[in-house]
N, C-alpha and C positions, 0 to 999 in steps of 0.2 A: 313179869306181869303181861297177861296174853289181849292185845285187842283185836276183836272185831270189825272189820269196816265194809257194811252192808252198801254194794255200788265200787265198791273198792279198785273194781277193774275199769272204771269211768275215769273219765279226765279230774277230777278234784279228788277222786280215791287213788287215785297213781302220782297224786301230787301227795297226799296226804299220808301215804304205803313209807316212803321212805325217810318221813320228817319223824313219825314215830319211831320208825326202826334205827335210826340216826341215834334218838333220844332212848334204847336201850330197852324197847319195849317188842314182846314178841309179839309179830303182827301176823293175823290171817285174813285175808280178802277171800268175799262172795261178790257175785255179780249175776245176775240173771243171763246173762248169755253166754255164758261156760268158758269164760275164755281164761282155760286153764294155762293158755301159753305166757300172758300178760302178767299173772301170776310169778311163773317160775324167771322169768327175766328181771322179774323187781327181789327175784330173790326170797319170796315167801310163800308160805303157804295156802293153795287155794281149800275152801272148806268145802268137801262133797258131801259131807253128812253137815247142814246149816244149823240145824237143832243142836246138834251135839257142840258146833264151838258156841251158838248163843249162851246155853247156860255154863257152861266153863272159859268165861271170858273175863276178864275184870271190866272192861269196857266194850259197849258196844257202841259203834258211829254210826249211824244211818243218812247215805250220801246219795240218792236217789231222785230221778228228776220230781218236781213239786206236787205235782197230780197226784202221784201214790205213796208219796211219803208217810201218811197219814196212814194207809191201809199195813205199809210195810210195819207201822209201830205197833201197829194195833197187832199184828202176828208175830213179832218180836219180845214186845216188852213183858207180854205174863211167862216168857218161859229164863228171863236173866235170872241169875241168882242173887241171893242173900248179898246187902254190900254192894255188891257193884253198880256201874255208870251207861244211862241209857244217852247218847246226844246225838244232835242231828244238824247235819251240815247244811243245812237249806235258803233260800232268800228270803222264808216268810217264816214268822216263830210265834203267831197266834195258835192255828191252828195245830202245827206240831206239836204245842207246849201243853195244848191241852187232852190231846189225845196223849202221850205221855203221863199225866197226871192218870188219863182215865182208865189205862191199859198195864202200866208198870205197878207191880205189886208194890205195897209201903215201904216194903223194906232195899226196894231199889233207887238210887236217886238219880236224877232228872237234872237236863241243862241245853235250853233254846243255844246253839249259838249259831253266827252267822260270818262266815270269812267274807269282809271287804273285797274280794278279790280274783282273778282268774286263773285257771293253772298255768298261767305262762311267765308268772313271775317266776324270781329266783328262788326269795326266801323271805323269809316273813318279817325283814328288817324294815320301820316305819310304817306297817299294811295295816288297816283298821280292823282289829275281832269282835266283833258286839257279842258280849254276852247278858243272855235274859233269864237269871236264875229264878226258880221261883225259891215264895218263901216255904222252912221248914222240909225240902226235896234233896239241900244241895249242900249239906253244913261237912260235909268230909272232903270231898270230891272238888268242891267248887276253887277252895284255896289252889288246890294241887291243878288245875288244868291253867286257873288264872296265871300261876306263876310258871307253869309250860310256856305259853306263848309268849308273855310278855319277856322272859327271861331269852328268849329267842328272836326277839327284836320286835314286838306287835304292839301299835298300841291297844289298850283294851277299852273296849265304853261298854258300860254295864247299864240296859235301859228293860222293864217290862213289855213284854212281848208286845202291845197293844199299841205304845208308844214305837215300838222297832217297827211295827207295819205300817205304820203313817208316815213316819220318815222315808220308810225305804219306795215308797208308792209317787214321791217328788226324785227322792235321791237316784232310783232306779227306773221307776215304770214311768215318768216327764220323762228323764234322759235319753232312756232307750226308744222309748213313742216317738220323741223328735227327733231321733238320727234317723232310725228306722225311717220314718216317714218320708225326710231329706231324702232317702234312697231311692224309697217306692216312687217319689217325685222326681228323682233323674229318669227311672224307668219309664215314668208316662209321657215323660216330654220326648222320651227319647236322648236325650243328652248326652253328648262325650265328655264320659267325667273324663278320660286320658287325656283327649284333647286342649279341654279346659283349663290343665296343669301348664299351658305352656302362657297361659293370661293368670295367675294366680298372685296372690297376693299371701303370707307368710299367714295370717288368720285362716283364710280359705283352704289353704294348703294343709296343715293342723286338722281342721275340719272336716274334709273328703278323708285323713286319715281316720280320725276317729269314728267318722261315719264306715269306714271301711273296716273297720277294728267289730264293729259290732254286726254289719251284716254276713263276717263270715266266719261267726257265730255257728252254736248249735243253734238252728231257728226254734226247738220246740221250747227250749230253755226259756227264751225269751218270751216265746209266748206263753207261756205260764207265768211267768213273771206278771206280766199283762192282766194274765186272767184269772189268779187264784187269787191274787190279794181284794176283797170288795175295797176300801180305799183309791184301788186306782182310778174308779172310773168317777169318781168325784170331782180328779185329776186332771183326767181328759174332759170333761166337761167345764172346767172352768181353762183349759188351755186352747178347745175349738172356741168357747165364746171369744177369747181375746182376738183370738187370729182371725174372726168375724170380724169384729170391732177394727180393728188395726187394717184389715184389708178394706171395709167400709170408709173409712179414715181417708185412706190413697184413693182410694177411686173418688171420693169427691174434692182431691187435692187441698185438703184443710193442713197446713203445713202447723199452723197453730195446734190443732190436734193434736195429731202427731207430737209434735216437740212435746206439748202437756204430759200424753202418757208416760214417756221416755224420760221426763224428768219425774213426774212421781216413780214410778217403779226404780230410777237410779237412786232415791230418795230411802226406798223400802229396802232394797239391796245393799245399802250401809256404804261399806270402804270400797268406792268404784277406784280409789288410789291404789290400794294394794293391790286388787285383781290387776291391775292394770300393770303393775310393775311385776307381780309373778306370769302374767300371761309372755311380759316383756323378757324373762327367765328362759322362758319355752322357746320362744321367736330367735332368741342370740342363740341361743344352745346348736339349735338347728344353722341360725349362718356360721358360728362358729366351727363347726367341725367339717363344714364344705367349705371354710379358710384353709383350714389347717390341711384340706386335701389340694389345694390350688397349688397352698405353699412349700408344698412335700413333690411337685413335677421335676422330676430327675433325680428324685432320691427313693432310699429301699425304705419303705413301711410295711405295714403288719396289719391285714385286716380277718378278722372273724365275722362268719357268716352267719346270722341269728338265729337263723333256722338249724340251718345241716351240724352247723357248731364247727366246721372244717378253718381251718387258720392258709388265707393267702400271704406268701411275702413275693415282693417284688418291686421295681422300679416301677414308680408312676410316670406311665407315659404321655397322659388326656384326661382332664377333668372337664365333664358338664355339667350340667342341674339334677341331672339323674342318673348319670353313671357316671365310676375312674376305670381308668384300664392302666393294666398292669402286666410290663413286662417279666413275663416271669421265666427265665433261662431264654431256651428257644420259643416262647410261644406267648401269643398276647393272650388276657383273661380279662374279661369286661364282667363287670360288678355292678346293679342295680346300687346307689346311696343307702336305699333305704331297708335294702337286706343287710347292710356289714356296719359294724363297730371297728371304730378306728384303736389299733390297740395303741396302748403310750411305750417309748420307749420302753420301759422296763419289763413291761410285759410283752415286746418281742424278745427282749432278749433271754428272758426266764422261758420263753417258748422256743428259741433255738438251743439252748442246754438242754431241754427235754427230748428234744425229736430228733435234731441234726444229728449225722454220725460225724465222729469228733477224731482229730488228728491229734497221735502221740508223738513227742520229740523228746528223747533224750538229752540232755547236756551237761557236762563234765567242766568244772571248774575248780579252780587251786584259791581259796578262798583269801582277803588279808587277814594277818596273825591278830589274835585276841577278836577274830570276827567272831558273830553267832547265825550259824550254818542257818536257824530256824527262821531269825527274824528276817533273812537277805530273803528267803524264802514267801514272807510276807511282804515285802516288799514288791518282790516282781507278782504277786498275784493281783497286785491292783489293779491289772491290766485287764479290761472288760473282755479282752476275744480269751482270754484264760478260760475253761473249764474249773479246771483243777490241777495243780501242783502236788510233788508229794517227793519228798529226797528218798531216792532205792539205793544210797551207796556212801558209806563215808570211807574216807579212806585215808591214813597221816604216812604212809609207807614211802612217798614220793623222791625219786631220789633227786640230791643235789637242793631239795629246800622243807623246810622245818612247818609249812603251810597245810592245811587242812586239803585234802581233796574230795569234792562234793561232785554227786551225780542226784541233778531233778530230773524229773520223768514230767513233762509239760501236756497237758492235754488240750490244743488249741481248735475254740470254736469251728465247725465245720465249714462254713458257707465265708471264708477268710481267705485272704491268700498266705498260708502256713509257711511260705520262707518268709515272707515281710513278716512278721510276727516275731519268727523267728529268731531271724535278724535282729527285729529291735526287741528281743529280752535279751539278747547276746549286749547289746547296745547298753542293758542297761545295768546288766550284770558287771560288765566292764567301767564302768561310770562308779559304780561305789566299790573299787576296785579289786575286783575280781579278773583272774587271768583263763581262757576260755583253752582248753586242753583240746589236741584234738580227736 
């Protein structure tokens, strides 16, 4: 089943390029800026003739920034075929759903949806998908994509378009207004936000990230976001009056005031207890794993870099508020916090089986009578610097005793010191009494 994904070579269609292709579908990406290279690295095919894979697609996704989404449907949807799925990846689903409706022949179906989310997540385990079907557009189709995502870890809200653009105009275009704006306000004052970080408080720190999170952004994203939904500015006008009022409030130092608003609004804002204990979630999260980096100074941990994806190991030599450093052989490697993920034990050690080149040792032993050569063999792989074990040799010929003679082939982690290992499976092969040959 062949889909189209119109924007395909954008950041939400290269996110989107491989979850389909994952899920067994043949995928072909267009993109207006030809970038046939982006294409061929994800592995599929770019469309040069567009017309030709629109009507021979079973689906088509239109992932294009919000301003022309509408124009791109309206030159897509009369040429899909008989059957198939027109949908569209966008932040606003009034105006898509209706040009869809107006554009997509009867016998094509239609379906607003809206991913919660940015390409930088992993995978769509817990991510919000709002879907806004219309009625009588979507009675085939609609089942089969719902139980796509949701079956892939998403939850699903199913609301009409008119209602998704009210919500999303608080949930997105407040949000982004007020970080954004935090920003433009560092800029005017002139302010060190770096500076800043070294007076910070675990709220404020969250904060400048988040606020950081979205200024470096696509910016036109966002301002579309701003500016194609009418709803927003209903938004911003009742969010400058408050900050009128509230800054009216301080400057005639009505302390009374003040407290007034701040408890109606905690009033309107329901469970200030449970925000307060998930924000509390957020805050530990963060001390906690710059614990866990204080408490790891003189030993080897494992960190991944968020971005590059590159895996350091090494001794921790120095932890601060914003960097560890890390000995790693001959050379120190200083690490930003807030670039690397602390891996857990298990997952360096499944990352030194992978990479490390690995030390083979053979050893020869005369087993005891009524042993079983396989299970001794079980035994000594318990050993975490183990690789892999594997017997290359039995042998009962021995002269002078009636005992089995066995040969494992020992494949001992690389980054170990391969006689202490050694030594102690010899150790421990002799302990359930086994006599080591030489």
């Amino acid at each position: 089943m062949k889909v189209l994904i119109i924007g395909g070579t954008g950041e939400m269609g290269q996110w989107f390029t491989p979850f389909f292709k994952n899920q067994g579908y043949e995928v072909v990406v267009w993109g207006s800026s030809g970038k046939v290279e982006v294409a061929e690295r994800m592995g599929v095919e770019f469309a040069h003739d567009l017309d030709a894979a629109i009507c021979t697609s079973e689906i088509v996704i239109v992932t294009v920034p919000i301003n022309i989404t509408e124009k791109v449907i309206s030159e897509t949807a009369p040429k899909m075929k008989s059957g198939s799925l027109l949908m569209d990846f966008t932040s606003l689903k009034v105006g898509p759903t209706e040009a869809m409706k107006k554009y997509a022949p009867a016998d094509v179906e239609i379906l607003g949806t809206h991913p919660m989310f940015g390409p930088s997540i992993p995978s769509l385990h817990g991510q919000i998908f709002i879907l806004t079907p219309i009625e009588g557009r979507c009675e085939k189709w609609f089942p089969v994509m719902h139980s796509l995502f949701e079956d892939n870890g998403a939850h699903i809200e199913i609301i009409p378009p008119i209602e998704h653009d009210r919500f999303v105009s608080v949930v997105q275009g407040l949000t982004h207004f007020a970080y954004i704006t935090i920003g433009t306000t560092f800029d005017n004052l002139d302010f060190g936000v770096n500076e800043s970080r070294r007076f910070m408080s675990p709220v404020y720190d969250i904060m400048l990230d988040f606020v950081g999170r979205i200024l470096g952004q696509n910016p036109y994203l966002y301002a579309y976001i701003q500016m194609e939904n009418p709803e927003v500015l209903k938004v911003h006008d009742a969010f400058l009056q408050q900050c009128s009022e509230m800054s009216s409030i301080v400057r005639k130092k009505d302390a009374e005031a003040f407290a007034s608003k701040m408890k109606d609004a905690a009033v309107h804002f329901g469970d200030t207890a449970a925000a307060l204990r998930r924000s509390d979630k957020l805050i530990n999260s963060k001390i906690a794993e710059y614990d866990r980096l204080l408490d790891s100074i003189g030993q080897e941990i494992g960190v991944k870099h968020i971005y590059s994806g590159i895996v350091h190991t090494g001794i921790v030599e120095k932890v601060t508020p914003r960097t560890v450093v890390l000995e790693c052989g001959s050379r120190m490697v200083t690490l930003k916090i807030e670039n690397i993920r602390l891996l857990s034990e298990e997952e360096l050690h499944e990352w030194k089986l992978d990479k490390l080149e690995h030390h083979l040792r053979d050893i020869s032993v005369l087993i005891p009578e009524e042993a079983d050569a396989d299970v001794i063999m079980e035994l000594v792989s318990c050993n975490d610097d183990i690789v892999s074990i594997e017997i290359i040799d039995r042998y009962e010929g021995v002269e002078g005793t009636k005992r089995l003679s066995v040969t494992f082939r020992v494949m001992i982690v690389g980054d170990v010191e391969v006689e202490k290992i050694h030594q102690e499976i010899e150790r421990q092969l002799k302990g359930i009494g086994c006599s080591i040959r030489g």
